[in-house]
C-alpha positions in Angstrom: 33.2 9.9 12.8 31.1 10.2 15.9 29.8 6.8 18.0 26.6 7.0 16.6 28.2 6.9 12.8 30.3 3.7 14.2 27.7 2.2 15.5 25.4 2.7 12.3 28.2 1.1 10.6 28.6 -1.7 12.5 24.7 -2.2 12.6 24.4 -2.0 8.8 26.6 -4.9 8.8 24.8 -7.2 11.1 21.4 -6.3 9.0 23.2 -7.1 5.8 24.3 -10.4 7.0 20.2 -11.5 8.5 19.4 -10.7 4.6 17.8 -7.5 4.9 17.1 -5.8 1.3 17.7 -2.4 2.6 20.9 -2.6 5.0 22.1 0.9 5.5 19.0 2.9 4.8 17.4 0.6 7.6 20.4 1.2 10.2 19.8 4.8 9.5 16.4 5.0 10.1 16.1 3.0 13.0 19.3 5.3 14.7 17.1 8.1 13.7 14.3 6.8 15.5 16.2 5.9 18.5 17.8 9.2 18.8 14.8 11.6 17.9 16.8 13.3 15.1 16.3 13.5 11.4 18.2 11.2 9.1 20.4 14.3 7.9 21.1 15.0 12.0 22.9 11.6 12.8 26.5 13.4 13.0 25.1 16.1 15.2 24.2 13.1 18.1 27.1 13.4 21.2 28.9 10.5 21.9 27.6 10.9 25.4 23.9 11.1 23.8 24.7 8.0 22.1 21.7 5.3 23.5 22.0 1.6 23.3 18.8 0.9 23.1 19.4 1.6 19.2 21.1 -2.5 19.6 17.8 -3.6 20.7 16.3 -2.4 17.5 18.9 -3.6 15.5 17.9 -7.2 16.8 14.7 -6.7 16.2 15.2 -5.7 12.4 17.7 -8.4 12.2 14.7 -10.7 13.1 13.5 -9.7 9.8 10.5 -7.6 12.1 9.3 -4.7 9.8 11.3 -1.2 9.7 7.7 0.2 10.3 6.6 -1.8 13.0 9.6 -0.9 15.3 9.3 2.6 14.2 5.7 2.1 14.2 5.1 4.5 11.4 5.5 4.4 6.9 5.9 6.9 4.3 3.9 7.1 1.5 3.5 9.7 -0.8 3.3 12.7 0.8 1.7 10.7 4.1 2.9 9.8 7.4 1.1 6.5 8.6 0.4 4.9 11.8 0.6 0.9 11.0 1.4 -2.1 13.3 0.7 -5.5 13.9 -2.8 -6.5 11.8 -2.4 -4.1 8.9 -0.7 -4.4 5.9 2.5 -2.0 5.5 2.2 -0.4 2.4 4.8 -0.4 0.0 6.6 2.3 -2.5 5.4 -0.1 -5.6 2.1 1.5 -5.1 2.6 4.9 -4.9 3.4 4.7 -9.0 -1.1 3.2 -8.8 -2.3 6.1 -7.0 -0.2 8.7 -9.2 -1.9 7.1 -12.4 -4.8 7.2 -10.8 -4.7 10.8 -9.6 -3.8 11.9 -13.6 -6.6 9.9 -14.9 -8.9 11.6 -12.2 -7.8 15.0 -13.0 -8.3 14.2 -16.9 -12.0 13.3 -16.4 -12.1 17.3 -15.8 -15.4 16.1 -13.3 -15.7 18.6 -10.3 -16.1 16.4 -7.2 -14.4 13.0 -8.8 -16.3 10.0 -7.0 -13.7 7.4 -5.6 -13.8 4.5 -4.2 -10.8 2.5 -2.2 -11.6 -1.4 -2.0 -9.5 -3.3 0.7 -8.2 -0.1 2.2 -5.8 -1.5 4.3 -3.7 1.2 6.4 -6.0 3.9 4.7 -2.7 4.5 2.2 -4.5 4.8 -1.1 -7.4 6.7 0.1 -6.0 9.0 2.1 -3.7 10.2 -0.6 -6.1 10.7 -3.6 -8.2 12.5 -1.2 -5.4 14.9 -0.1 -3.7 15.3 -3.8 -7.3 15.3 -5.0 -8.7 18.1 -3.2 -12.5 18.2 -4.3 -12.7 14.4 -4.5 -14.9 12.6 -2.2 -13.2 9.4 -1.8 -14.9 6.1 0.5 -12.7 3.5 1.2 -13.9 -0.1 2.6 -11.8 -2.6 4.5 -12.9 -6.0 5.9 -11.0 -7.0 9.2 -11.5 -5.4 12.6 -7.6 -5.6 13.3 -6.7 -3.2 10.2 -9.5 -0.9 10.8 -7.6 0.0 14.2 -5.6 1.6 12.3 -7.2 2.7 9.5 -9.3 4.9 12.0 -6.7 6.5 13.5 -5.0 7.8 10.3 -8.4 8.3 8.9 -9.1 10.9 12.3 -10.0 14.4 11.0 -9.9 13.0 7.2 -13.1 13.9 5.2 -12.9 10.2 3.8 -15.7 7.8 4.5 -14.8 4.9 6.2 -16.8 1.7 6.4 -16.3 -2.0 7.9 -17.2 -4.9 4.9 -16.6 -7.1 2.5 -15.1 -5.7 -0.8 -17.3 -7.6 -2.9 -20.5 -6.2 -1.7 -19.4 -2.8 -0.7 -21.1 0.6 -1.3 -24.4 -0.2 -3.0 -26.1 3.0 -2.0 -23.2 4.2 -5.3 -23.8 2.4 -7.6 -23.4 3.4 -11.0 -22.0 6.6 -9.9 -18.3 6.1 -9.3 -15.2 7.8 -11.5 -12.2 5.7 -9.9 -12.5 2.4 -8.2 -9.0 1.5 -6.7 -7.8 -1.3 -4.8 -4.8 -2.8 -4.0 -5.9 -6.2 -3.1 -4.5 -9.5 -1.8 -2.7 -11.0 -4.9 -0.1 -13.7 -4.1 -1.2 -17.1 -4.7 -1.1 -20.2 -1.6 1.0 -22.0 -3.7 3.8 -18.9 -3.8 3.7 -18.7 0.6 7.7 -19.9 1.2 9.1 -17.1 -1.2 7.2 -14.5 0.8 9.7 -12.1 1.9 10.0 -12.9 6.0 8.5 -9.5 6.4 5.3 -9.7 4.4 5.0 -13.6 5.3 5.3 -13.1 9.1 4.1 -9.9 10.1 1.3 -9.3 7.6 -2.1 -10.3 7.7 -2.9 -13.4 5.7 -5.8 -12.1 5.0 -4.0 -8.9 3.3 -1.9 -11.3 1.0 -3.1 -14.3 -0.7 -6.2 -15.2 -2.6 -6.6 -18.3 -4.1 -4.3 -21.0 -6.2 -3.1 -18.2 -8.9 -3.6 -15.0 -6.6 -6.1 -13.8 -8.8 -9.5 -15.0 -6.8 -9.8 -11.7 -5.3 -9.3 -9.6 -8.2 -12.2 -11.8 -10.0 -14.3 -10.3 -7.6 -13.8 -7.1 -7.4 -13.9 -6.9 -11.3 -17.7 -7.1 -10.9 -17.8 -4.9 -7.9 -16.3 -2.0 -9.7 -18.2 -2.5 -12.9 -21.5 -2.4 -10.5 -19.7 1.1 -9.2 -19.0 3.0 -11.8 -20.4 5.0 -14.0 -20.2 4.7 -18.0 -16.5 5.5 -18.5 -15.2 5.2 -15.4 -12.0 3.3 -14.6 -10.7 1.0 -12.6 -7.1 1.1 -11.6 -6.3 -2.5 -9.9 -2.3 -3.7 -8.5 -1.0 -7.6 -9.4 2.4 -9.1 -8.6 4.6 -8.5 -11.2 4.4 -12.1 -12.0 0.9 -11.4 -13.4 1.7 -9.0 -15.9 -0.4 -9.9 -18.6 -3.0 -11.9 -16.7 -5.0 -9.5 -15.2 -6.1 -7.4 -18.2 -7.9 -10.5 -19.8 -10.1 -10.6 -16.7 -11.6 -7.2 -18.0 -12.5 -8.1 -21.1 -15.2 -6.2 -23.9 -17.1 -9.3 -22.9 -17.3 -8.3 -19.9 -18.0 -4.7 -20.4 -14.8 -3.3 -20.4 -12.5 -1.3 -22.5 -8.8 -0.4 -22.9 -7.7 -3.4 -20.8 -4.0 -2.6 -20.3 -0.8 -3.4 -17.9 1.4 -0.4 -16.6 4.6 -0.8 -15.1 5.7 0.3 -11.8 8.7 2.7 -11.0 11.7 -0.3 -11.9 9.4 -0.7 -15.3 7.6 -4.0 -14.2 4.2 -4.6 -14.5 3.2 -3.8 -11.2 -0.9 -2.5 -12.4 -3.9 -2.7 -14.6 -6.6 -0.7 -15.4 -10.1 -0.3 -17.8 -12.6 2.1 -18.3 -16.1 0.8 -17.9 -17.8 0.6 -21.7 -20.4 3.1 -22.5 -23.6 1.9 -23.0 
C-alpha cells in the first residue's frame, strides 16, 4: 500500500467517526481531487507526490461541509455540474424523476417535446432532458439571484432557455402548450428543520428546502402552474420526501383536472415521485 492508500484509510476513519453517510467513497473522492487523478489512479500517486493539503479537506468534510462544495463540482446523470454556496446540490434520488420523465417524453412520440423545469436549481433536471432528449426544447425557471450564478454557468452554450422568476407565475407566453412540466421543488416541512442532514440544513439554501408546515405549500402551487402549462395530456412529473408518499397524488385530483394520479418509487423502492396527466377536455 502506497501513502496515499494509508492516508485514505486513515481519512475514511475520521469521516466515519463526524457521521458522514458516505465514509470511504468521500475519502476517495476528495484524495482524488487533491491529487488530480481519477478514483481508479489513487495507487499510481508517489509517495513523494503525496500532498497534505488532502488533511485540509478531510477537515472540511469532517465539518459535515458538502463533498461538492470542496470539490466544487456533482455528478448527475450523465452531467458534470458546477455548484457551490447558494444552490442546491442535487442529489442521486432524482436522477430515477428525470429517467421517468424522459420515457414518458419519448412515448408521447411528439417531435420537439415542450418542457418545462420549475425551480431549476443548479440547472440539473433541465440540462439532462435536454441532452438525453435531443429535439426537446426544454425552459427551466429559477427564483433566487444566488442559484442563477450558477445555473448560468452550467447552462453556457446549452440551447435551454433560462429565465429569473417565481415558479408560480412562470412562462405565460406557453401556456397550454407544454408536454412535461418537471420540478423538483422545496418539500421538507419547518417543523422537520433539526433532522435535516448537516449538509442540506447548513449549506443549502432555505429557500431550496422547506415550504410550509407539511412541506407541501409549494407543491400546491405549482399544481396549478403546470395545469395552466400543459396541454390536454400532458404530464406532470413532481419529487416529495419519501415521507409524503401518498400525499401528493391527492393534490391532483379528477376534481382538479387531472388523471392517473400515482406515486413512483425511487431507486431504494421509496416513494420518492408523483405524477398526472393533464385530463382531456
Amino acid at each position: 500500500m502506497n501513502l496515499l492508500l494509508a492516508e485514505v484509510a486513515q481519512a475514511t476513519q475520521r469521516l466515519a467517526d463526524a457521521g458522514v453517510p458516505s465514509p470511504r467513497n468521500d475519502a476517495e473522492e476528495l484524495a482524488a481531487f487533491v491529487h488530480g487523478v481519477k478514483r481508479g489512479e489513487l495507487h499510481s500517486v508517489r509517495d513523494a507526490d503525496f500532498d497534505a493539503r488532502y488533511w485540509e479537506v478531510i477537515a472540511r468534510r469532517e465539518q459535515r461541509e458538502p463533498l461538492q462544495h470542496i470539490t466544487g463540482r456533482a455528478f448527475f446523470r450523465y452531467l458534470e455540474l458546477q455548484v457551490g454556496p447558494g444552490v442546491f446540490v442535487p442529489r442521486p434520488e432524482t436522477e430515477s424523476v428525470v429517467g421517468w420523465a424522459i420515457d414518458a417524453v419519448r412515448a408521447m412520440d411528439v417531435v420537439e417535446p415542450l418542457i418545462v423545469d420549475l425551480c431549476t436549481g443548479s440547472g440539473a433536471i433541465a440540462l439532462a432532458l435536454a441532452q438525453e432528449v435531443p429535439r426537446s426544447r426544454v425552459h427551466a425557471v429559477e427564483l433566487s439571484e444566488d442559484a442563477l450564478r450558477w445555473t448560468r454557468k452550467n447552462m453556457e452554450g446549452s440551447r435551454v432557455d433560462l429565465r429569473q422568476g417565481n415558479a408560480l407565475d412562470a412562462f405565460p407566453d406557453l401556456d397550454g402548450q407544454v408536454d412535461l412540466v418537471i420540478s423538483n421543488p422545496p418539500y421538507i416541512p419547518l417543523t422537520e428543520w433539526e433532522y435535516v442532514a448537516p449538509e442540506a440544513r447548513d449549506y443549502d439554501p432555505e429557500l431550496a428546502l422547506f415550504s410550509g408546515e407539511d412541506g407541501l405549500e409549494l407543491i400546491r402551487g405549482i399544481e396549478r402552474t403546470a395545469h395552466r402549462l400543459l396541454r390536454p395530456g400532458g404530464v406532470v412529473v413532481i419529487e416529495h420526501a419519501d415521507t409524503q408518499g401518498g400525499q401528493v397524488p391527492w393534490i391532483f385530483t379528477e376534481e382538479r383536472g387531472w388523471a392517473d394520479a400515482a406515486d413512483h418509487p425511487d431507486l431504494n423502492n421509496r416513494p420518492r415521485f408523483a405524477t398526472a396527466r393533464k385530463a382531456l377536455p
